[in-house]
C-alpha positions, 0 to 999 in steps of 0.5 A: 878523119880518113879512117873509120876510128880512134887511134889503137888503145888510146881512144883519141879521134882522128883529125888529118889537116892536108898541107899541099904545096903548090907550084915550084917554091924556091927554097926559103919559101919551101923551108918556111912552110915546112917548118910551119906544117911541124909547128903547127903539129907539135902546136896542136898536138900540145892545146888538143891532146885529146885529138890525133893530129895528122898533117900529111903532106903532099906537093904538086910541083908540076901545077900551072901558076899564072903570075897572079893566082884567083883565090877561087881556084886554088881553093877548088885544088885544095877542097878536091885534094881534101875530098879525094884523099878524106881530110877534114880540112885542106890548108894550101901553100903557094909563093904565087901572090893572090888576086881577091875581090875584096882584097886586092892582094890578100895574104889568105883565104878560106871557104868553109864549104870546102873546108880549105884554106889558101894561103901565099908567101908572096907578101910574107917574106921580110924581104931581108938581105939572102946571107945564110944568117938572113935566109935563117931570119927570113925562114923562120919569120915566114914561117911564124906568118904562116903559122898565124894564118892557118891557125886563123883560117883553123878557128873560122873553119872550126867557127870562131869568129874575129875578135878585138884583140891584137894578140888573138890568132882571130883578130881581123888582121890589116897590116903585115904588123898586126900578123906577127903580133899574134900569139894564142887564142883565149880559153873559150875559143878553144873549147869552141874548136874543140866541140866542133872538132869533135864532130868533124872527127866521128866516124863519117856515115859512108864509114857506117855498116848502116848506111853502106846500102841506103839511097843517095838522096837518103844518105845526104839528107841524114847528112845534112842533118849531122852536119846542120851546124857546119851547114848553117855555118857555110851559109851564113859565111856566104851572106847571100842577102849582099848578092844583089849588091856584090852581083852588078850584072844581077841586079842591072839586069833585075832593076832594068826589067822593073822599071820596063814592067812598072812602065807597062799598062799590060804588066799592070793589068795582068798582076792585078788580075792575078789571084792570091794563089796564083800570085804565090804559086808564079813567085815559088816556081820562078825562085826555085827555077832561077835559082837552078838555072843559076846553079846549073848555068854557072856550073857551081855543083861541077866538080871532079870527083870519083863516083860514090856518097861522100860525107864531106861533100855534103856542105858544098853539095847543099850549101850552095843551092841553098845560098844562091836560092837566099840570094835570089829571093833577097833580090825578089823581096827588094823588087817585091817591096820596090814594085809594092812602094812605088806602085802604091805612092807615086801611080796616080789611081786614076792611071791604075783604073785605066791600066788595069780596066779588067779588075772590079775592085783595086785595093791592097790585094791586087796591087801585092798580086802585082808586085809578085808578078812584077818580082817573079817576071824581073827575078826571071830576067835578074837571072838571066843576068847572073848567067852571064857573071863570069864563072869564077868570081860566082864561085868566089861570092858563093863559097869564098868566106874571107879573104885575109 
């Protein structure tokens, strides 16, 4: 909601859908996507008629397009056009084909942290002959795809999930078939949408007289606090628990220094030899440093903005610190359990007696002392790895949720 209110004398919260056109389109395309942004108004203004419904549109005509476009950069365009101009959600339109990690050409994608959507016509066009009945033909049955994939992007963002029905605007879509039989979403879901839209469309805090004149630091934590169910939403999205398997240069890197350090007498000797507590405090200090060296190091929190506290960007501004630190301390649990597992089963004692000569007693205390140690000293160097993933395809595994 962009301004502070309901609409004048009739109590209705405001919702603003931003519908950005990027690049030059030719004309069936552009006309395809014009007549989807009033379908989808006359549509939602007839299931939410408690709710104001604004698509505002606005065109960047002049935006440099590869041939083939990453999903992750036009949805950082469409999440800044949406925190600059103060929509609740962003849905971009493009004729240029995607290039996804999951999907190697998806028609859509999604990120609830920046609450945006991508989607290109590429790939939605029927391919019909360009007579003027056909490019009528071929306008109008873009048009429908289109409208099916932004509805679908609308549920996710709103917190529906997929279901098994074909004709469900949630139905985990394969084929272009599949994507022109959809047709509605059941009652349940819309009740679903509509109590998240609710809160999405309240009046946001730098809106309020209250919070005009507190602390950044307090104005984010209250928040994150209102928007704990988006937040959670975001993370869970992100899976950050599958980043040792989706990040290979992390997870190289991570079991690289395992085995090194598992193949070390001095590495033994050092973990055993660690207390409780120090053990704890080392495996603490090393998650929260690799997780903002991460962060910082892969410029995830980067984003050009104006000055000033922002509602909005609250989901991504503590999302994504909270998916890496997820992520990492998945890749620290593995390597605590491996170095743990293996130390235990396949390490003759007599080589551990002899490796860590300086510990009195060797028992299930020092060989956990080791495998924080272990874990902390690999998760340092998995760091170092994740450094060096490129750029774009991190913020893709942070923020991107689905590809369609």
């Amino acid at each position: 909601m962009s301004d502070s209110e309901t609409v004048a004398g009739t109590g209705r919260q405001i919702v603003e859908i931003g519908w950005v056109l990027v690049g030059r389109m030719e004309d069936a395309d552009l006309q395809a996507a014009l007549r989807t942004r009033e379908q989808i108004l006359s549509r939602l203004n007839r299931v939410f008629p408690e709710f104001e419904w604004r698509l505002p549109l606005t065109m960047h005509e002049e935006f440099f397009l590869e041939l083939q476009e990453r999903v992750i950069r036009l949805l950082d365009v469409a999440g800044t056009d949406r925190d600059l101009r103060h929509w609740d959600f962003a849905v971009l339109i493009t004729e240029t084909p995607l290039v996804g990690q999951e999907k190697a050409t998806p028609w859509a994608a999604l990120s609830t942290a920046l609450g945006a959507a991508v989607i290109s016509t590429a790939r939605l066009d029927p391919g019909v002959s360009r007579t003027a009945s056909d490019d009528a033909e071929r306008t109008r049955t873009m048009a429908q795809r289109i409208e099916t994939l932004a509805l679908h992007c609308l549920g996710h963002l709103t917190g529906l999930e997929h279901e098994g029905s074909l004709t469900n605007c949630m139905f985990d879509f394969q084929t272009i078939e599949e994507l022109d039989q959809s047709q509605r979403f059941e009652a349940q879901q819309l009740e679903q949408m509509r109590s998240s839209l609710r809160e999405i469309a309240d009046q946001r805090l730098e809106e309020q007289a209250l919070y005009q004149r507190v602390s950044s630091a307090s104005f984010y934590f209250r928040s994150a606090w209102v928007n704990r169910r988006e937040l959670l939403r975001a993370i869970l999205k992100a899976e950050p628990w599958l980043f040792p398997i989706r990040l290979s240069r992390l997870a190289f890197a991570a079991v690289s220094a395992l085995v090194i350090l598992l193949m070390t007498a001095e590495s033994w000797e050092l973990g055993m030899s660690l207390s409780g507590v120090a053990a704890s405090s080392l495996s603490a200090i090393c998650l929260l440093g690799t997780t903002g060296y991460i962060v910082l190091q892969q410029r995830l929190l980067v984003r050009r903005l104006p000055h000033g506290v922002q509602e909005q960007r609250v989901i991504a501004l503590v999302s994504i610190p909270v998916i890496v630190l997820l992520g990492i301390f998945t890749t620290f649990l593995i390597l605590f359990a491996a170095t743990l597992t293996v130390g235990m089963t396949l390490f003759h004692r007599s080589v551990v007696e002899n490796w860590a000569a300086s510990v009195q007693q060797i028992g299930l205390p020092q060989y956990l002392s080791l495998a924080a140690h272990v874990a902390s000293v690999a998760l340092v160097i998995a760091a170092l790895g994740a450094s060096l993933e490129d750029q774009r395809y991190f913020r893709h595994v942070t923020l991107v949720d689905e590809e369609i």
